[in-house]
C-alpha positions in Angstrom: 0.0 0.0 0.0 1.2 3.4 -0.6 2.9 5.3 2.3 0.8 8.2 3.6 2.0 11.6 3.2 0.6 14.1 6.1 -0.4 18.0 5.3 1.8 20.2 6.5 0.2 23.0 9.3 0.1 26.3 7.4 2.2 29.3 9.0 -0.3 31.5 8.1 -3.2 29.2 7.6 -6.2 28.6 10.2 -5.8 29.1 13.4 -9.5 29.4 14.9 -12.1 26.4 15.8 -15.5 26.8 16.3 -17.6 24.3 18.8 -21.2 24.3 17.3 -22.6 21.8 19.7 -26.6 20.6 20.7 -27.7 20.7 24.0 -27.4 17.2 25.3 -29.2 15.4 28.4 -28.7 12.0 29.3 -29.6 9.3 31.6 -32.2 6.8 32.2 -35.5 8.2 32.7 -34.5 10.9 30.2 -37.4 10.2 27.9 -40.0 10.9 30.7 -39.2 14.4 30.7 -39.6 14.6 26.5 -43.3 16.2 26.7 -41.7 19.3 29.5 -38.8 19.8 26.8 -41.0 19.8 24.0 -43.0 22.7 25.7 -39.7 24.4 26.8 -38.9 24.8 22.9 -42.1 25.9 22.0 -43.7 23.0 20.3 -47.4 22.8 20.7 -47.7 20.8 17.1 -45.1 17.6 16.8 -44.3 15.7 14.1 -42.9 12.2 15.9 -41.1 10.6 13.5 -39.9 6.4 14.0 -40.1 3.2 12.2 -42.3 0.0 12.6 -39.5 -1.8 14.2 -39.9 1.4 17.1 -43.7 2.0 16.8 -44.5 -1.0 18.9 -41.9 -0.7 21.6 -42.1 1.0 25.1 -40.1 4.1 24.5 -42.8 5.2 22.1 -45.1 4.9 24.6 -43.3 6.5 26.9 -42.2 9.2 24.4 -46.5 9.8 23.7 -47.3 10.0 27.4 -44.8 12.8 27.9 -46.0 14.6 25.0 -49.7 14.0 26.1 -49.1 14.9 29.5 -47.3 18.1 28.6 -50.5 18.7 25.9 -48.2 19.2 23.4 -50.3 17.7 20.5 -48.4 14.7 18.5 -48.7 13.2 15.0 -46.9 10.2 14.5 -44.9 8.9 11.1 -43.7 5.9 10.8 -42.5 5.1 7.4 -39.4 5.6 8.3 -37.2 3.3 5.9 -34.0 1.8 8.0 -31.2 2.9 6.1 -33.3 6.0 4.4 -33.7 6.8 0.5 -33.9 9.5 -1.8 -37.5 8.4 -2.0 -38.3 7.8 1.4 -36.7 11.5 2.4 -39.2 12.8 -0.1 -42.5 10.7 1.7 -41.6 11.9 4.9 -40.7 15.6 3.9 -44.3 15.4 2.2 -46.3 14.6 4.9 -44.0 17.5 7.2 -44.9 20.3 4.4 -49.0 19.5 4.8 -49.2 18.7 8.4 -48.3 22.7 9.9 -45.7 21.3 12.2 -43.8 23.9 14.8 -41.6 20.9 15.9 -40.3 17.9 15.1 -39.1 14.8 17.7 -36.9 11.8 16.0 -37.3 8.2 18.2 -35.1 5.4 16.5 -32.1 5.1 14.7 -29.6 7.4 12.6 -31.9 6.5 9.6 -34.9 7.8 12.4 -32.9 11.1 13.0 -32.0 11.9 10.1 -35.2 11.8 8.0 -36.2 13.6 10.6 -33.9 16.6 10.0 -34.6 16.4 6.3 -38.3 16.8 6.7 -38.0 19.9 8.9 -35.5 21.4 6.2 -37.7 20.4 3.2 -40.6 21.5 5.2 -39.0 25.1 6.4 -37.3 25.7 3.3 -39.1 24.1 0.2 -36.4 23.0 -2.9 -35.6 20.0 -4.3 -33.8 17.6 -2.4 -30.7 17.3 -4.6 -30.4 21.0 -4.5 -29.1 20.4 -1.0 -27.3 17.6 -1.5 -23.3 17.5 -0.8 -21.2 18.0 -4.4 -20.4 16.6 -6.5 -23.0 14.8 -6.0 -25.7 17.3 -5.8 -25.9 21.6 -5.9 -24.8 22.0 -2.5 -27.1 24.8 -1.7 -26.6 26.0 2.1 -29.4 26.1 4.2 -31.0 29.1 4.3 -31.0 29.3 8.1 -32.2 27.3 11.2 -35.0 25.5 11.3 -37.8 24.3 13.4 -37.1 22.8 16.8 -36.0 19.4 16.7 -35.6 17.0 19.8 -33.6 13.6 18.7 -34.5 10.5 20.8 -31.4 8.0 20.1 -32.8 4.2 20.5 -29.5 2.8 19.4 -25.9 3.4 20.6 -24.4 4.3 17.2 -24.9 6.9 14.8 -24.5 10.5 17.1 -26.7 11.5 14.7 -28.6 13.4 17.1 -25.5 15.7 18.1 -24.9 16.5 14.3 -25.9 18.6 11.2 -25.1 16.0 8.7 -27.9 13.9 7.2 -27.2 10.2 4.9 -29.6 8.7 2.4 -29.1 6.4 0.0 -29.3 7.6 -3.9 -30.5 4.8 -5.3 -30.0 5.7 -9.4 -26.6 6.5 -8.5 -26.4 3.0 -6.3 -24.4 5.3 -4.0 -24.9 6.8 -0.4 -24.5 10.6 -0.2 -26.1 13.7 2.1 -26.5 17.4 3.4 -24.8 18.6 6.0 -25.1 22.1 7.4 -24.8 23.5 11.2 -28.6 24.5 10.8 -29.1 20.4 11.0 -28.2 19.8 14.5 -31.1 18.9 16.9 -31.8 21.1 19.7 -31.8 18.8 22.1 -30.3 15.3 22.4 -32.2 13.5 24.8 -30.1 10.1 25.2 -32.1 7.7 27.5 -29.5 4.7 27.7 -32.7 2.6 28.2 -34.0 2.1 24.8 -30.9 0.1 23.9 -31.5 -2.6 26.6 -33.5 -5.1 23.8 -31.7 -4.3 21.1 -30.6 -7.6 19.3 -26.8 -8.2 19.6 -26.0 -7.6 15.7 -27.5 -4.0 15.9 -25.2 -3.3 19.2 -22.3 -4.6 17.0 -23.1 -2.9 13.8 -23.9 0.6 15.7 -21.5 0.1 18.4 -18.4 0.3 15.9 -20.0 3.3 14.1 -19.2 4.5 17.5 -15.4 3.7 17.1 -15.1 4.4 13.8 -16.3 7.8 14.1 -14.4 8.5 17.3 -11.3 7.3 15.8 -11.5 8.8 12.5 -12.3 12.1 14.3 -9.2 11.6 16.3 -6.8 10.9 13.8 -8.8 13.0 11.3 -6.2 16.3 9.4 -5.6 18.6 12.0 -7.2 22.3 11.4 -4.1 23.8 11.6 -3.8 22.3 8.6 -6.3 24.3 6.6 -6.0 27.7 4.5 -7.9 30.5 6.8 -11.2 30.7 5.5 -13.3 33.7 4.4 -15.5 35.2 7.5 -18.6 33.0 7.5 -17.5 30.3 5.1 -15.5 28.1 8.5 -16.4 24.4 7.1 -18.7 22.4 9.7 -16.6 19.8 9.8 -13.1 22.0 10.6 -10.4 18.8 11.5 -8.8 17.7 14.5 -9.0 20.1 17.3 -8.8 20.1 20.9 -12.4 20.4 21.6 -13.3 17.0 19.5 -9.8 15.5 20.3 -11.4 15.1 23.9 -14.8 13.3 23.1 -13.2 11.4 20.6 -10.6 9.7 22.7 -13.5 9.0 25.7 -15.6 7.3 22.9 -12.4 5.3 21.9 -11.7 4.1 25.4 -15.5 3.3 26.6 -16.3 1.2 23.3 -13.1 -0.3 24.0 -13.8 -1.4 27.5 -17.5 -1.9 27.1 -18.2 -3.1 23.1 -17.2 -6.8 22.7 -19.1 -7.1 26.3 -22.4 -5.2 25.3 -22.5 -7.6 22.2 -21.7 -10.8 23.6 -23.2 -10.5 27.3 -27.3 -9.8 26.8 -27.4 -9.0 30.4 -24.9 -6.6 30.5 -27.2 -3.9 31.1 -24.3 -1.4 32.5 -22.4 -2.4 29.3 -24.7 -1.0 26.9 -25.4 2.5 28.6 -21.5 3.2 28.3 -21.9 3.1 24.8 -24.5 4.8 24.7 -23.3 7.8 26.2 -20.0 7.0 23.6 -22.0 7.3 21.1 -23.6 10.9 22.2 -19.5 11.7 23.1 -18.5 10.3 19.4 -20.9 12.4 17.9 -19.8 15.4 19.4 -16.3 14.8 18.4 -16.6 13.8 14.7 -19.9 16.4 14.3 -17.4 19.0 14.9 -14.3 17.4 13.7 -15.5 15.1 11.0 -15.1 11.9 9.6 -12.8 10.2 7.1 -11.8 7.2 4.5 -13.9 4.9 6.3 -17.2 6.7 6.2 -16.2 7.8 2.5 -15.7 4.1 1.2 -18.5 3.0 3.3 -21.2 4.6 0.8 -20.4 2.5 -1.9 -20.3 -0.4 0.6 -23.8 -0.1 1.2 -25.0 2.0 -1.7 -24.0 -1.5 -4.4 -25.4 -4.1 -1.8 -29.2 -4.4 -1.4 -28.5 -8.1 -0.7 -26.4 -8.8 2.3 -28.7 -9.8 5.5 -27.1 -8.8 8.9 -27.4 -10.1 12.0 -29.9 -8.9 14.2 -32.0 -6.8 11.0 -33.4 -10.2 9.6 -36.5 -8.5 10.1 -35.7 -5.5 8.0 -34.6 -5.0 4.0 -31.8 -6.9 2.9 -28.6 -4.1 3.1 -25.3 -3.4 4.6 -25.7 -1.7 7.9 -24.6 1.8 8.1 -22.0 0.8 11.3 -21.2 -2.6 9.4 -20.1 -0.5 6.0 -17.6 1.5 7.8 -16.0 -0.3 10.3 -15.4 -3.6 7.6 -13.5 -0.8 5.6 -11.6 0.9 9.1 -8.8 -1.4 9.5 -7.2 -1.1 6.1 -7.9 2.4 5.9 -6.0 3.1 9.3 -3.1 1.3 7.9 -3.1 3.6 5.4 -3.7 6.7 7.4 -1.1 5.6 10.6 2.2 6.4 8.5 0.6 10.6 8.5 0.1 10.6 12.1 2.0 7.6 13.7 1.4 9.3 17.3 -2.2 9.5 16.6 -2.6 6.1 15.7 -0.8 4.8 18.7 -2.3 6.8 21.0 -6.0 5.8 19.4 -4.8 2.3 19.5 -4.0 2.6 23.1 -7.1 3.8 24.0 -8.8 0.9 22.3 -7.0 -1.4 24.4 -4.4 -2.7 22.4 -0.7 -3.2 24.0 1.5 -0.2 23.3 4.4 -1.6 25.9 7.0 -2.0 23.4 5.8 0.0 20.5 6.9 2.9 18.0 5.0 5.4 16.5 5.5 3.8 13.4 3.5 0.9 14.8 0.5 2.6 15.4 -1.5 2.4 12.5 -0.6 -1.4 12.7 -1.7 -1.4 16.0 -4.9 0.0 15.8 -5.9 -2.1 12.9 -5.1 -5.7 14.6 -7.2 -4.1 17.7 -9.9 -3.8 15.5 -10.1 -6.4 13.7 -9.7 -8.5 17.0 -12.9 -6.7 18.5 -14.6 -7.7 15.0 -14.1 -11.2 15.3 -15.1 -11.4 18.6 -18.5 -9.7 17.9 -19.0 -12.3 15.0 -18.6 -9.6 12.2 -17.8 -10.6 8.9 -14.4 -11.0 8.3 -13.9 -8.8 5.1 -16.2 -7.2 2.0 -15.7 -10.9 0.4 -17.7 -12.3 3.0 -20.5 -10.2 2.3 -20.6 -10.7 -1.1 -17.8 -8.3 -2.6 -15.1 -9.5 -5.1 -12.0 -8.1 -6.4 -14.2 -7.2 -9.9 -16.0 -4.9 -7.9 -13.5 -2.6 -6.7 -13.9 -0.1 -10.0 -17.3 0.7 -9.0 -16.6 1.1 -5.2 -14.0 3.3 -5.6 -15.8 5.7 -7.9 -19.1 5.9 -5.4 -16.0 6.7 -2.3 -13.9 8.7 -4.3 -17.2 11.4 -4.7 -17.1 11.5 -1.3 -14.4 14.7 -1.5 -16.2 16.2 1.5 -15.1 13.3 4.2 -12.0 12.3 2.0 -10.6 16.1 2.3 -10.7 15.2 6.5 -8.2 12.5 6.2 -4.9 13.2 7.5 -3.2 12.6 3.7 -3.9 13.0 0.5 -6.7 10.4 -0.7 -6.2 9.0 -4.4 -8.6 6.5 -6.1 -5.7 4.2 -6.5 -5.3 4.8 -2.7 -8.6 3.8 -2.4 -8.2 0.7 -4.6 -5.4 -0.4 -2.5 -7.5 -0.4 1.0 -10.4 -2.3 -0.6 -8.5 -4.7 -1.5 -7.1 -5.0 1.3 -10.0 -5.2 3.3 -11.6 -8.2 1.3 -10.2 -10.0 4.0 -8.9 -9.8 7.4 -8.3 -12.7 8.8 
């Protein structure tokens, strides 16, 4: 694989971070107070949005009685499709633009979440949805300005969708993933009740929990923002690079999930195990919301965006597809061998706080390090062991790299220069791990 080349910091390039952030509460109980938040942000009309995986469950229940109790009067979607689509963003921004919403309350998943935010912004600020999409996919078109209130009710401890402004869909002419991302996104309020996640099936806690990771370490290692030419006033990017404010959520996300992942898959009782990463997921999405993601988020598009045929553990019950969590982290350990040579303290230090054993290591091992960490965790949660194994051959690689190498946006965060024979190199490599 080709060494790694870091950027340079700029003598007289950026030297300012900004630390756009929702307000977050957490704990168990949290949901109870949803109806007394809702009022607190001036919703009297709710759009509640979920899925029919959710819609039957006892958090939605609980979620209603809040909202009834505080009179704040609810509507409920849910059509939510799990891993969302062009199509199904429209549906759901649809019924948001006829129902005369003044709030909006996500319960589910990052597909939950997000469709959430995209039928407050298409419902605030009519357009097409392309015309918001991320280049070069789409027109880019900022967001006007804010938006209604939004309150995001994690049920899984993976995406940190509800502590970002970024947004994911699936294109499905383009067989690619893509999104929108703007500050204007971000939920007002995260309200993370560590609860919901305590009948989760193990596969989901496997697939979300090393979104958690991956995000946390590809913020960590992500290019620094020192890095970066000084903007024009207003034009800061939202996500900025490594800096010290996501540098510290980051590394706490890496050290829960490593302390508490393998056990909050593999132990169903492990009650305690699961609310740590849930509030590493809330931590993660701080971190890469602010600091952003990289090659493994940008290679996991394609992943999912070509595969409509895989069947994960624990969403049997649900369309056949790669996993959002599942199609970054299969591509994470060959992209961090690739990325440790630019920032070989980084790595280590990341590795370290995964758990691996840094007694007798160099900085040049870190990458390495990191890498064999993760794929040990992997294994050990029963994910598959490479893209071959869920149904990816070297004859694919051409079209995967194309649908990553769009991804500019997430590839400009990684902490070298990104090339699509670059990119060719770590999916091969990542057919197989072990």
């Amino acid at each position: 694989m080709s060494p790694s080349t870091a950027f340079p910091a700029l003598a007289n390039g950026e030297t300012v971070f900004t630390v756009p952030a929702s307000t977050i509460k957490y704990g168990p109980g949290a949901l109870n107070e949803l109806g007394d938040d809702a009022k607190r942000l001036g919703i009297t009309r709710a759009a509640l949005f979920t899925d029919e995986h959710v819609v039957e469950t006892e958090p939605l229940k609980t979620a209603l009685d809040a909202l009834q109790a505080a009179g704040v009067e609810t509507v409920v979607f849910d059509a939510v499709k799990v891993e969302p689509t062009d199509d199904s963003f429209r549906i759901a921004a649809q019924f948001a633009s006829e129902g005369s919403f003044d709030g909006y309350i996500s319960l589910g998943g990052g597909s939950v979440i997000d469709t959430a935010k995209i039928a407050n912004l298409l419902a605030t600020y009519p357009d097409d949805l392309m015309a918001y999409v991320n280049a070069p996919i789409g027109q880019a078109k900022p967001v006007p300005g804010p938006i209604k209130p939004h309150i995001a009710c994690p049920t899984t401890c993976g995406t940190g969708s509800e502590t970002t402004g970024v947004a994911v869909f699936d294109l499905v002419r383009e067989q690619v993933k893509t999104g929108i991302s703007s500050v204007h996104l971000r939920p007002a309020l995260a309200l993370v009740d560590p609860v919901t996640t305590e009948s989760l099936p193990a596969g989901v806690i496997a697939a979300t929990g090393f979104d958690v990771l991956t995000h946390a370490i590809e913020s960590f290692t992500a290019r620094p923002y020192r890095t970066r030419e000084k903007p024009a006033l207003g034009a800061r990017p939202p996500y900025q690079g490594a800096n010290p404010f996501s540098d510290i959520g980051a590394e706490a996300a890496i050290r829960i999930g490593g302390e508490h992942l393998v056990a909050a898959v593999c132990e169903p009782d492990n009650i305690e195990a699961r609310h740590h990463l849930m509030f590493a997921a809330t931590l993660a999405g701080q971190a890469f919301g602010n600091a952003g993601v990289h090659i493994p988020h940008a290679m996991s598009y394609s992943v999912a965006g070509l595969n409509h045929e895989y069947v994960a553990k624990g969403y049997e019950n649900a369309n056949p597809m790669v996993p959002h969590g599942l199609s970054v982290v299969i591509n994470a350990p060959a992209a961090f061998r690739f990325t440790g040579p630019a920032g070989p303290e980084r790595h280590l230090h990341a590795a370290a706080a995964l758990g691996a054993d840094i007694s007798n290591a160099a900085p040049a091992d870190g990458g390495e390090l990191l890498a064999l960490r993760l794929s040990d965790m992997m294994r050990a949660t029963g994910l598959p062991s490479g893209l071959a194994e869920i149904g990816y051959t070297d004859d694919d690689i051409p079209a995967l790299v194309k649908g990553s190498y769009a991804q500019q946006r997430l590839l400009a965060q990684a902490p070298c220069p990104v090339s699509e024979e670059n990119l060719a190199e770590i999916y091969q490599a990542a057919m197989k791990y072990w």
